[in-house]
Backbone as JSON, one array per atom type, in Angstrom:
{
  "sequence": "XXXXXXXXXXXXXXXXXXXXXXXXXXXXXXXXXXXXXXXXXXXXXXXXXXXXXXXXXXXXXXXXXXXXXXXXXXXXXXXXXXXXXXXXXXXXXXXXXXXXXXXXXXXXXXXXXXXXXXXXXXXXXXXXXXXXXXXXXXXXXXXXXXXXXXXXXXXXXXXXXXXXXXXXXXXXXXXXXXXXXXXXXXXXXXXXXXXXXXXXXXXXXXXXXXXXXXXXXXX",
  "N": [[-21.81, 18.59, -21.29], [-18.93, 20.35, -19.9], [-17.26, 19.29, -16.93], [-17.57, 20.65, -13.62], [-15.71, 22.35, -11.64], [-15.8, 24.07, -9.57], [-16.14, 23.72, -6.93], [-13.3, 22.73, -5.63], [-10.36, 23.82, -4.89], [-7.3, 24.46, -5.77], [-4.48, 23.89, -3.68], [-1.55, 26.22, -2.93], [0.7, 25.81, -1.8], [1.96, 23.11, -1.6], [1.41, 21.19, -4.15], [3.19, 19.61, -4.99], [4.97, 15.97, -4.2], [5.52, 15.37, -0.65], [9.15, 15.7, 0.03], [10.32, 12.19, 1.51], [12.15, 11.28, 4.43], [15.5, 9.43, 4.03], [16.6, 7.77, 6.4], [15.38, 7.34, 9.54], [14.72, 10.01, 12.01], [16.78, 10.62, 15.09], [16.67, 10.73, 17.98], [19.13, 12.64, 19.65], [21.24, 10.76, 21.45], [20.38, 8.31, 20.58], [20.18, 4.85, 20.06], [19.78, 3.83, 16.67], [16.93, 1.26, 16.8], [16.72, -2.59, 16.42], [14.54, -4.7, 14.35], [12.42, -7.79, 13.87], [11.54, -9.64, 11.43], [8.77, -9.27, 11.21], [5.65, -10.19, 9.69], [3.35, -9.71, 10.3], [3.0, -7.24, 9.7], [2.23, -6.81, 6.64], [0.31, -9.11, 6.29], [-3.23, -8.96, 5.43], [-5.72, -7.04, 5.38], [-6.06, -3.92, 4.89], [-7.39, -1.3, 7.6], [-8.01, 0.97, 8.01], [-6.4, 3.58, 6.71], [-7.71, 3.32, 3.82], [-9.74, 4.52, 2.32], [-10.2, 6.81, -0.6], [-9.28, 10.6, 0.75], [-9.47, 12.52, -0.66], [-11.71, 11.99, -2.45], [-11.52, 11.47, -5.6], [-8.74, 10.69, -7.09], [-6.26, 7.98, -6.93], [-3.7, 5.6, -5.59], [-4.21, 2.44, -4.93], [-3.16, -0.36, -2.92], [-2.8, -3.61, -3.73], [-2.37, -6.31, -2.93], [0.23, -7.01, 0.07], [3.53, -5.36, 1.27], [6.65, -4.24, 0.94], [7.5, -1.18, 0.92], [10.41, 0.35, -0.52], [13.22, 3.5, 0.13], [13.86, 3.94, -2.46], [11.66, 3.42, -3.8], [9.77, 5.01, -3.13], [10.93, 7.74, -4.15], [10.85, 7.5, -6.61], [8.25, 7.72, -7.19], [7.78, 10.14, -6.28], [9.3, 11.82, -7.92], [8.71, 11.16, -10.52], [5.81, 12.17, -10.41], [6.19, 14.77, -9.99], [7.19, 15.41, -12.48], [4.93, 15.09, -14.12], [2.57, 15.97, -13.62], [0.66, 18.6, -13.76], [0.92, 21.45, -12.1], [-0.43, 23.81, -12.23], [-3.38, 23.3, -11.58], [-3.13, 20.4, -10.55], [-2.45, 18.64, -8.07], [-0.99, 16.44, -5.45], [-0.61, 13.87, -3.01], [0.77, 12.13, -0.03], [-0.26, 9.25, 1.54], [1.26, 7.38, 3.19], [3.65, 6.69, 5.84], [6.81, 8.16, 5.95], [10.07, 5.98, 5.62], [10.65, 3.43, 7.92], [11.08, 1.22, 9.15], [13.54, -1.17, 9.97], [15.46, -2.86, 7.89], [17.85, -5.51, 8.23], [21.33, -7.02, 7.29], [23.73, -9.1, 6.73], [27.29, -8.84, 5.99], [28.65, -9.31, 2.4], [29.26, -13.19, 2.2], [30.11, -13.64, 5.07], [30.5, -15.88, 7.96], [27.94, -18.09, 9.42], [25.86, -17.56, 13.11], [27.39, -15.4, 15.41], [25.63, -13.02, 16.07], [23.07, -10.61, 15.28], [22.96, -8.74, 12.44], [24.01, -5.67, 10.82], [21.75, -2.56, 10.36], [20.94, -2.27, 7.32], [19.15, -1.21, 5.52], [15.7, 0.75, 5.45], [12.07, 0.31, 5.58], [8.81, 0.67, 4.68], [6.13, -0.87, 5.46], [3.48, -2.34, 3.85], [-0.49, -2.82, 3.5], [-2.4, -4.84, 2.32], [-4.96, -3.29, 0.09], [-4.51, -0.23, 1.23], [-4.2, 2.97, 0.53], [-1.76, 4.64, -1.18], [-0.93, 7.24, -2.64], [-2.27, 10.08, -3.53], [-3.91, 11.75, -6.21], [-5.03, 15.07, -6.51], [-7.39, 17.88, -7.85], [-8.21, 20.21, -9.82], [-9.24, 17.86, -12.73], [-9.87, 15.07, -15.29], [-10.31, 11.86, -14.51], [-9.33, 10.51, -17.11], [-7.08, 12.04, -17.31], [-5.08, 11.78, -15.73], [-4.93, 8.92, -15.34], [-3.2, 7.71, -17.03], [-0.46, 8.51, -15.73], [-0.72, 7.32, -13.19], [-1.19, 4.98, -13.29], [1.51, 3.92, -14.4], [2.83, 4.46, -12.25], [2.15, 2.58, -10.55], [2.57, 0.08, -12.08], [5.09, -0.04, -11.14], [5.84, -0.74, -8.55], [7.13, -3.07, -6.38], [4.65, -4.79, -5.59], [1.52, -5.4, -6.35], [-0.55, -3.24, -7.81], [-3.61, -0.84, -8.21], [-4.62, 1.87, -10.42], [-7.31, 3.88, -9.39], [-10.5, 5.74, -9.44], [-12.6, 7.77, -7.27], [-15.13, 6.86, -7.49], [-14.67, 4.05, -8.86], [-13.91, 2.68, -6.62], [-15.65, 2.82, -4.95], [-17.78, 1.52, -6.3], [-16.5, -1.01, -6.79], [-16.75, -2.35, -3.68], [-19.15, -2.11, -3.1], [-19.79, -3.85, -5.25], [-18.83, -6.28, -4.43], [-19.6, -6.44, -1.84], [-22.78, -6.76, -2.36], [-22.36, -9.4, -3.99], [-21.36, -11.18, -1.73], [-23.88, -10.84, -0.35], [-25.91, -12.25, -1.65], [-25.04, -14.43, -2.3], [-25.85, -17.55, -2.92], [-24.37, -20.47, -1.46], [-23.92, -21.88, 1.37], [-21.7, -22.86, 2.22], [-19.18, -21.67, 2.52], [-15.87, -20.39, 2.09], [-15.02, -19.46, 4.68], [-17.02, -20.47, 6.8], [-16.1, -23.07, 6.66], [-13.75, -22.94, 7.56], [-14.57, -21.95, 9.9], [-15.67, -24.05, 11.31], [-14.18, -26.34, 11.28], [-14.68, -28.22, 9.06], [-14.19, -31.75, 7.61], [-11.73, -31.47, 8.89], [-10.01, -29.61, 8.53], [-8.07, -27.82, 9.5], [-5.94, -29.27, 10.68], [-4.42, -29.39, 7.69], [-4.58, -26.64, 6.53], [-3.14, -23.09, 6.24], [-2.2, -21.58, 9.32], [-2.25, -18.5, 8.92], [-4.68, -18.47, 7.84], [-6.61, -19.16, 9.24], [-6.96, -17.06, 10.24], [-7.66, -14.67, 8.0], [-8.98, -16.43, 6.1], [-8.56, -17.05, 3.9], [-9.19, -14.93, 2.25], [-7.34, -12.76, 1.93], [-4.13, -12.98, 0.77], [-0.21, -12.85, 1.04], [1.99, -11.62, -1.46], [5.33, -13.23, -2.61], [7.49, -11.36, -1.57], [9.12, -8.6, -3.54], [12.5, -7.68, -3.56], [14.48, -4.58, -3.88]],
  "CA": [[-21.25, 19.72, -20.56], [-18.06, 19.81, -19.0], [-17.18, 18.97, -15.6], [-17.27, 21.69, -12.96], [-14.43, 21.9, -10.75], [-15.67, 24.93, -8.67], [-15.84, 23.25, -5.58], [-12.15, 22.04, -5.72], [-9.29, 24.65, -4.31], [-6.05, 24.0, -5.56], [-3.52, 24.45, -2.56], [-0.42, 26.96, -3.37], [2.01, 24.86, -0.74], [1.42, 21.89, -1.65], [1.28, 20.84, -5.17], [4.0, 18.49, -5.39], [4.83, 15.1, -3.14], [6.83, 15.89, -0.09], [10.25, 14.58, 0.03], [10.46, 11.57, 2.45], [13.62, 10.57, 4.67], [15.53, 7.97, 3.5], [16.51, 7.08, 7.3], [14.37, 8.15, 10.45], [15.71, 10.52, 12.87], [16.4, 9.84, 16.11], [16.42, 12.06, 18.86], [19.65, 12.76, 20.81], [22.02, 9.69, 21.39], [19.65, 7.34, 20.78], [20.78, 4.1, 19.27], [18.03, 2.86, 16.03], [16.19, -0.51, 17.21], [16.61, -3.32, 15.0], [13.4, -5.25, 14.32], [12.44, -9.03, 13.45], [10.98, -9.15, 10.13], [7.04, -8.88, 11.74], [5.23, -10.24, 8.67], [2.29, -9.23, 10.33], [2.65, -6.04, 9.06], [2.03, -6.73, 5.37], [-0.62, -9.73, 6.07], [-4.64, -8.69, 5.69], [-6.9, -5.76, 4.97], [-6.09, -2.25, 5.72], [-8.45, -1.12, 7.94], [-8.04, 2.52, 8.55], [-6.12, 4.1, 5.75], [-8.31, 2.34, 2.6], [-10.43, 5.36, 1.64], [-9.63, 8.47, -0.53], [-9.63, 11.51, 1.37], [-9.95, 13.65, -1.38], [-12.24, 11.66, -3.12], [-11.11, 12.0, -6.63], [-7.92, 9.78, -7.79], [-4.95, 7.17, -6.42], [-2.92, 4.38, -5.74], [-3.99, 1.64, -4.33], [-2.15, -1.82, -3.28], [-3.79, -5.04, -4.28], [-1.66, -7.37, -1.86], [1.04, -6.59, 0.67], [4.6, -6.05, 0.13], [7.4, -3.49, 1.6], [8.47, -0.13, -0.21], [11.49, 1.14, 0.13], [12.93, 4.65, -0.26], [13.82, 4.43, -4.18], [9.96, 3.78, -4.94], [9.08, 7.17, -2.91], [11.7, 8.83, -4.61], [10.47, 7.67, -7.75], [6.75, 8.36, -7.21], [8.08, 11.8, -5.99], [10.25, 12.76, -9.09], [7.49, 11.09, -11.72], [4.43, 13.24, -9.93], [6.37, 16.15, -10.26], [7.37, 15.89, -13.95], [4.27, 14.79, -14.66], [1.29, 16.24, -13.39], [0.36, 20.27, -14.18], [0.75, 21.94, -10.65], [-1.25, 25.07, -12.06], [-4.53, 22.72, -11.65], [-3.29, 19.58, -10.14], [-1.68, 18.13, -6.94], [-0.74, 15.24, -5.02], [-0.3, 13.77, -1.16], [1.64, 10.96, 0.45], [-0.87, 8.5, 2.47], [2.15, 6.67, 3.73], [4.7, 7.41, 6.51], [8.63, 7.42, 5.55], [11.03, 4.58, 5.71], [11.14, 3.3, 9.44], [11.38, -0.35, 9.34], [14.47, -1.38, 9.74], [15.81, -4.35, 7.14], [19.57, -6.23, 8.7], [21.63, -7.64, 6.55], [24.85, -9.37, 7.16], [28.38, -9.12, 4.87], [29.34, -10.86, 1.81], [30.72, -14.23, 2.41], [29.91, -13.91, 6.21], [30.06, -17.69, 8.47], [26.51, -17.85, 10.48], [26.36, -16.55, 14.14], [27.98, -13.66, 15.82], [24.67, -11.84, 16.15], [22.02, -9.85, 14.35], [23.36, -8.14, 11.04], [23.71, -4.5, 11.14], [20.85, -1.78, 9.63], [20.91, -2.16, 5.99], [18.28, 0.11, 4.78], [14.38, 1.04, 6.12], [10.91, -0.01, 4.35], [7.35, 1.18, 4.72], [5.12, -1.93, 5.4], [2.11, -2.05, 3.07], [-0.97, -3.77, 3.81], [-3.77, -5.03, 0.74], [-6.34, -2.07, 0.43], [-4.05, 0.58, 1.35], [-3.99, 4.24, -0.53], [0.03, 5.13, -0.99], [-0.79, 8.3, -2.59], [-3.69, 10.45, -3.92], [-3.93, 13.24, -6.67], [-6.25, 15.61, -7.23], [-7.17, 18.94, -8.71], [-9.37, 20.4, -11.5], [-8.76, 17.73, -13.88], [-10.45, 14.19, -15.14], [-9.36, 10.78, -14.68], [-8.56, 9.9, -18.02], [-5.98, 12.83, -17.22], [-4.25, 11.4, -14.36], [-4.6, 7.52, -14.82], [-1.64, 7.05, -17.18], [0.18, 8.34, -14.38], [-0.8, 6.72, -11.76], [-0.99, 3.69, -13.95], [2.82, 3.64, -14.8], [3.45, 4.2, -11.39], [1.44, 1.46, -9.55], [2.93, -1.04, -12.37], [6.52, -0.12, -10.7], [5.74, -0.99, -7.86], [7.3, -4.23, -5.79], [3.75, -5.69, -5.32], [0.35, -5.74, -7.1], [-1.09, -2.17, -7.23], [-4.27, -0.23, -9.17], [-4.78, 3.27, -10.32], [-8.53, 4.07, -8.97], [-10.95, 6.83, -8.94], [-13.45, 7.53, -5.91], [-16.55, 6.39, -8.4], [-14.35, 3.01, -9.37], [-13.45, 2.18, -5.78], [-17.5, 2.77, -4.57], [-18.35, 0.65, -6.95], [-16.0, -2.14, -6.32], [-16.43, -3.06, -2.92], [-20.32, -2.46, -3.56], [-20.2, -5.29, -5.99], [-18.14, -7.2, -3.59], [-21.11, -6.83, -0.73], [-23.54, -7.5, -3.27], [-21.88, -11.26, -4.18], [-21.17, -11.71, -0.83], [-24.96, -10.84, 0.31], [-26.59, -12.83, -2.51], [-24.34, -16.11, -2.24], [-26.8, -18.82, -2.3], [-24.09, -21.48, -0.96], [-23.49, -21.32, 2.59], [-20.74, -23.94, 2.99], [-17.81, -20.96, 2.13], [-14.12, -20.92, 2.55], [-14.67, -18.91, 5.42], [-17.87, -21.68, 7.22], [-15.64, -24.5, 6.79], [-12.86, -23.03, 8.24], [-14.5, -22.29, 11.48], [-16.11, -25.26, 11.88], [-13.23, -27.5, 11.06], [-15.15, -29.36, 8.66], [-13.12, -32.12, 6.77], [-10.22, -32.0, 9.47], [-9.26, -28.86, 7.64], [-6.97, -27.44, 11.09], [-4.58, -29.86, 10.23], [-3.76, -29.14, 6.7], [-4.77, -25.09, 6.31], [-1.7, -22.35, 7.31], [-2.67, -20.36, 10.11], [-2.86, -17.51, 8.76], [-5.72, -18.77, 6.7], [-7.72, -19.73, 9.92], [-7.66, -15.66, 10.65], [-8.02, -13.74, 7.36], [-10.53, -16.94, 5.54], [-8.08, -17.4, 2.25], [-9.01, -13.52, 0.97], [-5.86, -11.57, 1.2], [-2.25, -13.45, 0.67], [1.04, -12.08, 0.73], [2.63, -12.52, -2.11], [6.79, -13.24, -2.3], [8.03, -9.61, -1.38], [10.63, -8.4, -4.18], [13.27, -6.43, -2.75], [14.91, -4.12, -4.87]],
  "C": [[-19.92, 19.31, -19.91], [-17.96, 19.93, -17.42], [-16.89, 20.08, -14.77], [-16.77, 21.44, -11.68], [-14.59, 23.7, -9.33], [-15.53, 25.06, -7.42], [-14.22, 22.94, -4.87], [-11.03, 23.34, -5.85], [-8.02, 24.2, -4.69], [-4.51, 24.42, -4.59], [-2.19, 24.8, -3.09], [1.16, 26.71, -2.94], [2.33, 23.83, -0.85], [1.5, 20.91, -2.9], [1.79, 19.71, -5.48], [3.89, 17.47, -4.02], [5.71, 15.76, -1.93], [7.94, 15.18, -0.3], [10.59, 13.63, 0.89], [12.18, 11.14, 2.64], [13.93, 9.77, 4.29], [15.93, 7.02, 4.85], [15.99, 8.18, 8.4], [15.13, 8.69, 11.49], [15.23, 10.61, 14.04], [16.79, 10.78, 17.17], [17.64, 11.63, 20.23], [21.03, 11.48, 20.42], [21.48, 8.54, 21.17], [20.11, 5.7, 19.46], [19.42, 3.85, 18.27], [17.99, 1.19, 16.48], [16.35, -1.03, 16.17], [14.93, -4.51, 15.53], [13.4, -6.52, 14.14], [11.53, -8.77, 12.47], [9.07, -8.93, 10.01], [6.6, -8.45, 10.01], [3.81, -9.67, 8.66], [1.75, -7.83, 9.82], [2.11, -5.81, 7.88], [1.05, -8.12, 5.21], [-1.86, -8.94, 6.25], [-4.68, -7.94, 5.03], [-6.29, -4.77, 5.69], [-7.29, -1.77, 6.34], [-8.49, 0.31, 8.3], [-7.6, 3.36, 7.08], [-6.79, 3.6, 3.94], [-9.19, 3.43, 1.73], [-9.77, 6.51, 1.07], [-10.02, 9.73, -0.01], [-10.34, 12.52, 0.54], [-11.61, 13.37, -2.1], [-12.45, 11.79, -4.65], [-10.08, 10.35, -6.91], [-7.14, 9.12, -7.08], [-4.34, 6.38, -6.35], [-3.56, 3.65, -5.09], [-3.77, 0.06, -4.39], [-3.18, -3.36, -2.85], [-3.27, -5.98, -2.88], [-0.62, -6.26, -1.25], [2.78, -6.53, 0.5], [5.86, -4.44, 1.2], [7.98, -2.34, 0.44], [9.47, 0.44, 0.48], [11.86, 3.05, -0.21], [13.15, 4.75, -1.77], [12.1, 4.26, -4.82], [9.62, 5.24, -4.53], [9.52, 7.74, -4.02], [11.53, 8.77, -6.58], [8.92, 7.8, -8.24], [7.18, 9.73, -7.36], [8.39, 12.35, -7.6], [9.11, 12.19, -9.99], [6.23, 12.3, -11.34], [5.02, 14.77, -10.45], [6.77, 16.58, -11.5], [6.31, 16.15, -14.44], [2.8, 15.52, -14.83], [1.34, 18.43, -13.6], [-0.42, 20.85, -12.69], [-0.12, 23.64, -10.73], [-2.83, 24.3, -11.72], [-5.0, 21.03, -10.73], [-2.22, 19.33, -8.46], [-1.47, 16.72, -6.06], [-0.44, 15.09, -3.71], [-0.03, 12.67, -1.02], [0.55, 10.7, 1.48], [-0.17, 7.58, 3.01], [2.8, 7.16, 4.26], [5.83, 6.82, 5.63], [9.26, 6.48, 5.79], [11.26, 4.36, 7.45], [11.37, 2.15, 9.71], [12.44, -1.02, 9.28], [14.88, -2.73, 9.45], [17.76, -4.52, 7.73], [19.95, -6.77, 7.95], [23.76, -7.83, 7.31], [26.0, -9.33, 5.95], [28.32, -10.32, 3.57], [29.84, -12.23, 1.89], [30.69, -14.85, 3.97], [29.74, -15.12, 6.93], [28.44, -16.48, 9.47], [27.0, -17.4, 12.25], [27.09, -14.77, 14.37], [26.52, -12.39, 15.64], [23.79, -11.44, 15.17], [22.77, -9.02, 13.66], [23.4, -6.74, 11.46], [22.87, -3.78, 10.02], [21.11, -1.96, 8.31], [20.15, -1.1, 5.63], [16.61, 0.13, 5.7], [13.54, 1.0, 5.0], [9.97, 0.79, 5.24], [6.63, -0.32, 4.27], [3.8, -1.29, 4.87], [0.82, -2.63, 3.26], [-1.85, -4.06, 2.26], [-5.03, -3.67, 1.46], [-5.53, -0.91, 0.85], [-3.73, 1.67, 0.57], [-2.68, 4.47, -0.39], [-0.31, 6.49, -1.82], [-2.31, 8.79, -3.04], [-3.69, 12.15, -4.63], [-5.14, 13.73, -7.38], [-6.45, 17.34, -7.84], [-8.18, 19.08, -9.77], [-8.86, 19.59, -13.11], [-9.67, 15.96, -13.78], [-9.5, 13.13, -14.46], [-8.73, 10.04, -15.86], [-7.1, 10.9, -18.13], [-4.86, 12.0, -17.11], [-3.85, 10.08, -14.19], [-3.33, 6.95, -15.94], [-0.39, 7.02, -16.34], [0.34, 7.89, -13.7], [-0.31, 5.17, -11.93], [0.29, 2.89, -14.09], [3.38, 3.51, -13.6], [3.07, 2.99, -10.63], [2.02, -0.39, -10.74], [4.41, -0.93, -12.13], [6.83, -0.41, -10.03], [5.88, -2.48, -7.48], [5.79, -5.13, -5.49], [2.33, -4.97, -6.07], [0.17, -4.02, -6.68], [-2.38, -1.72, -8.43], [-4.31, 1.25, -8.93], [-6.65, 3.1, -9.95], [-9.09, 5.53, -8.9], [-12.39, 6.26, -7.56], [-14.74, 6.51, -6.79], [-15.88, 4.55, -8.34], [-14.38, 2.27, -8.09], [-14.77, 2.0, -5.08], [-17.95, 1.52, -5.15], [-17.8, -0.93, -6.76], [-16.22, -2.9, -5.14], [-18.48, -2.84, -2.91], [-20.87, -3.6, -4.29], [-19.51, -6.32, -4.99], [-19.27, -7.61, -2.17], [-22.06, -7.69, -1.32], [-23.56, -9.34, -3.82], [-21.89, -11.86, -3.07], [-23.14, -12.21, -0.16], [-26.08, -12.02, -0.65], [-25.92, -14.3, -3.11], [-25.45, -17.06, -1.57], [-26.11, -20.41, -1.31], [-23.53, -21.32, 0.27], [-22.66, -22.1, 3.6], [-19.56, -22.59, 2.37], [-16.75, -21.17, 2.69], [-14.74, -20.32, 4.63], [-15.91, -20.16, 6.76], [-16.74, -22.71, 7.6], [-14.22, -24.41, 7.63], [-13.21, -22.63, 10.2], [-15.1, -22.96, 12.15], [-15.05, -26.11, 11.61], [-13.87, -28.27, 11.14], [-14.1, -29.99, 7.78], [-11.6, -32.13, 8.35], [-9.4, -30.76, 8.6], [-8.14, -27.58, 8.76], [-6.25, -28.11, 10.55], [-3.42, -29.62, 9.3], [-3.66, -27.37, 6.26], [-3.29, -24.44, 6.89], [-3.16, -21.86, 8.29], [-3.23, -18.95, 9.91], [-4.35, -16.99, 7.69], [-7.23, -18.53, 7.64], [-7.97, -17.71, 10.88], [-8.29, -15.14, 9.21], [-9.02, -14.94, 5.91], [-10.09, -16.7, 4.37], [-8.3, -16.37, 1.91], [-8.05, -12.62, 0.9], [-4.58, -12.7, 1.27], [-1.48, -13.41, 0.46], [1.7, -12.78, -0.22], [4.41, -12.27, -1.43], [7.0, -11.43, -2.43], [9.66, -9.12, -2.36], [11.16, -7.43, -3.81], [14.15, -5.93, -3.61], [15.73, -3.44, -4.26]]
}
């Protein structure tokens, strides 16, 4: 039988991505803040934004990593060639560009200050949904789409449905709960057995070796 989509409303406002700023606006005379490159933003687990709302189809990012505005703008313009807005639609689970990246001149000697604004990212974390489309339609529809887009992307990403993503971190409990050895990365690091403080990073002795940023390509 085929799949019944009666439950599922396709919204008449909505269909396509919105268009995000490419810089954030600022209210009044207000000068923009410049930032320090706060890596913390793109180390760990997403812990809030990780589920799909719709429960249906989306993006999500394997490791951490910074998008800027040409990936929006090329999620945006692919979604909207791509997808059949009499049946389908799509939503941005990410805010717009606010992070502000400095960069200093060509050629420039060192000193004389902090660089001026170059451009604005969107910090990503691992586990994070960046978009999510849905609509009366399967997933073998939708995942070349998503597919093409999540391999364009500056850092690791998968296309997922709700069923695939259930299932994944289900098997991931499952290994975890049924691990017969109970010396793990994560044991040894908070007993500092071995003298392993010394040689470990830091940011090992919070997140226990399972997420690690990779090199961030900036495009």
């Amino acid at each position: 039988m085929p799949p019944n989509y009666d439950h599922i409303e396709v919204p008449k406002d909505r269909q396509k991505l919105k268009f995000q700023m490419k810089v954030p606006q600022f209210l009044g005379t207000a000068r923009p803040i410049k930032m320090t490159k706060r890596l913390d933003l793109i180390r760990g687990e997403e812990e809030i934004h990780r589920d799909l709302l719709l429960q249906q189809y989306g993006i999500i990012a394997r490791r951490g990593g910074m998008l800027r505005h040409g990936h929006m703008e090329m999620i945006r313009m692919t979604i909207a060639r791509k997808i059949d807005i009499s049946k389908m639609f799509a939503i941005w689970r990410i805010d717009a560009p606010w992070k502000p990246i400095t960069k200093k001149g060509q050629g420039k000697r060192m000193g004389g200050g902090k660089g001026s604004i170059d451009h604005y990212t969107t910090p990503i974390k691992a586990e994070r949904v960046i978009i999510e489309v849905g609509g009366k339609c399967t997933f073998e529809e939708v995942k070349p789409i998503l597919k093409m887009l999540a391999e364009k992307l500056p850092f690791p990403a998968d296309a997922v449905s709700h069923e695939m993503l259930v299932a994944r971190r289900e098997e991931e409990e499952r290994l975890e709960r049924e691990n017969l050895n109970r010396y793990t990365f994560k044991y040894i690091v908070q007993n500092n057995m071995i003298g392993c403080h010394k040689w470990i990073k830091n940011i090992d002795k919070v997140y226990f070796g399972k997420i690690r940023t990779e090199k961030v390509r900036w495009m």
